[in-house]
C-alpha positions, -999 to 999 in steps of 0.1 A, spaced: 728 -55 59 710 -41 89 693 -63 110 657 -65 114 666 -42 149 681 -16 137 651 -14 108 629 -12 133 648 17 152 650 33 118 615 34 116 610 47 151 632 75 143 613 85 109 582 83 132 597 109 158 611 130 133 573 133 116 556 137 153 580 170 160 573 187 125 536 178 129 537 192 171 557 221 153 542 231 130 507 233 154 528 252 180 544 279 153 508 285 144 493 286 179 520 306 194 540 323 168 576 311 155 597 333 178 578 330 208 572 293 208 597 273 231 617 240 220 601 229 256 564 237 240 572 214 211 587 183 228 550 188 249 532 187 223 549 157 206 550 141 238 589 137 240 617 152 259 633 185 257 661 165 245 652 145 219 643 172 197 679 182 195 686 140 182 666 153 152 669 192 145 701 217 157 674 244 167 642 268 167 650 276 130 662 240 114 624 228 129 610 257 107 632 251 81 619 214 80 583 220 79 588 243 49 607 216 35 589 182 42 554 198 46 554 224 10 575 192 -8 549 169 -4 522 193 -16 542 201 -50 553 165 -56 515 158 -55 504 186 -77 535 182 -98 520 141 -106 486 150 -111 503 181 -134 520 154 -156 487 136 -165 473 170 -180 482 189 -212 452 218 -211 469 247 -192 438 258 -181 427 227 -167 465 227 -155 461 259 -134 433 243 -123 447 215 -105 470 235 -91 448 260 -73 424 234 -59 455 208 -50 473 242 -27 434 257 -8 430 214 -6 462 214 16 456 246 31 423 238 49 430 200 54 461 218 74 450 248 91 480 249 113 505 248 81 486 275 67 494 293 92 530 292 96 533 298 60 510 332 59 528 344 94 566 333 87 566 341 51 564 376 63 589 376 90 620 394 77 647 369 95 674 363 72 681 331 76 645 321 68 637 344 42 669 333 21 658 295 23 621 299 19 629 323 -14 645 294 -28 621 268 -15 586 285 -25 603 300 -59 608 264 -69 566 256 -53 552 285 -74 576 282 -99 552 255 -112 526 286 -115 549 300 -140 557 271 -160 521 266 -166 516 302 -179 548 295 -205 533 268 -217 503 283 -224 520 313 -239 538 292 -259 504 272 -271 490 307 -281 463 302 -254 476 323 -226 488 363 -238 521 363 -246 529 403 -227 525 382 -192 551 375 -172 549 345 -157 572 356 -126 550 387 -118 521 362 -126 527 335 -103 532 357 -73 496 372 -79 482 340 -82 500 329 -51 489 362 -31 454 350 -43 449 316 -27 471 326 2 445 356 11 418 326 8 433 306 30 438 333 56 403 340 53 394 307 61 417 303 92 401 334 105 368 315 106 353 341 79 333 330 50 336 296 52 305 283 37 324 288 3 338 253 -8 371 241 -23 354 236 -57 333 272 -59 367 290 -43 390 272 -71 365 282 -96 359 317 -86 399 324 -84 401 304 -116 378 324 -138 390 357 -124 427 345 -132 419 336 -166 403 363 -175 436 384 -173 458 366 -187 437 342 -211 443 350 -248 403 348 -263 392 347 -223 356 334 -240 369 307 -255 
């Protein structure tokens, strides 16, 4: 068993870890992901050049870990609220307002993910592939279960689907970052992306 001391380090550690990815992931948006420096990230999380490497092997396992830790915790949110709902219209629902939620309570996150999702590095575009597919992928699970309840048409594919829906609130969230047309709220944004979604792929769309 570990002694109350080394608990204690544990914890500082976690607390490091989470100050990088949070300095990070404000620096990749401020400066871009290939022109920001280790150097500007230890400044910004107030630690040493060197202590970053204790934590991450370099420029693209940072990255790598905001995608990770930062997108996980925004799908294991959605995916519990998700499990207390069987409507999968109300379903999509909670989805779209849980992601533009997270994307304007975290500008800088935003960020990174519209700029770095369209950088063409390999090494990032093979993991976030995998990474987002499984984030959206709850976009598509929705739309199957609808299909399969007769309420959502059953010639949409849910793979096309959940990109477009994705494209949608990502556009939104750029807007906002841009300063633009921000007097629109969460709620009337969610609604207004919601209606025009379901009116495509919604069975009797006035029911």
């Amino acid at each position: 068993m570990k002694s109350p001391g080394f608990r204690g380090q544990g914890m500082k550690a976690e607390n490091k870890h989470a100050k990088i990815i949070v300095a990070a992931t404000k620096v990749f948006a401020k400066k871009g992901f290939f022109t920001a420096r280790i150097s500007d990230i230890a400044k910004e999380a107030k630690v040493a050049d060197g202590t970053i490497y204790l934590y991450f092997n370099n420029k693209y396992d940072i990255l790598l870990s905001v995608f990770e830790e930062e997108v996980k915790k925004i799908a294991e949110n959605t995916a519990q609220l998700l499990s207390l709902e069987t409507d999968p219209r109300r379903m999509l629902e909670i989805f779209i307002i849980q992601h533009l939620i997270a994307m304007k309570k975290n500008k800088n996150l935003a960020e990174v993910i519209q700029i770095e999702l369209r950088q063409t590095n390999k090494v990032i575009k093979d993991y976030r592939d995998n990474k987002f597919s499984e984030y959206t992928g709850i976009i598509a699970d929705i739309i199957r279960r609808g299909q399969s309840l007769g309420i959502y048409r059953s010639d949409i594919q849910p793979d096309l689907a959940k990109r477009a829906l994705f494209g949608a609130l990502d556009e939104v969230s750029r807007v906002w970052n841009a300063s633009l047309e921000t007097h629109y709220t969460v709620d009337e944004t969610a609604n207004q992306i919601l209606s025009m979604f379901l009116s495509g792929i919604q069975l009797n769309p006035e029911n």
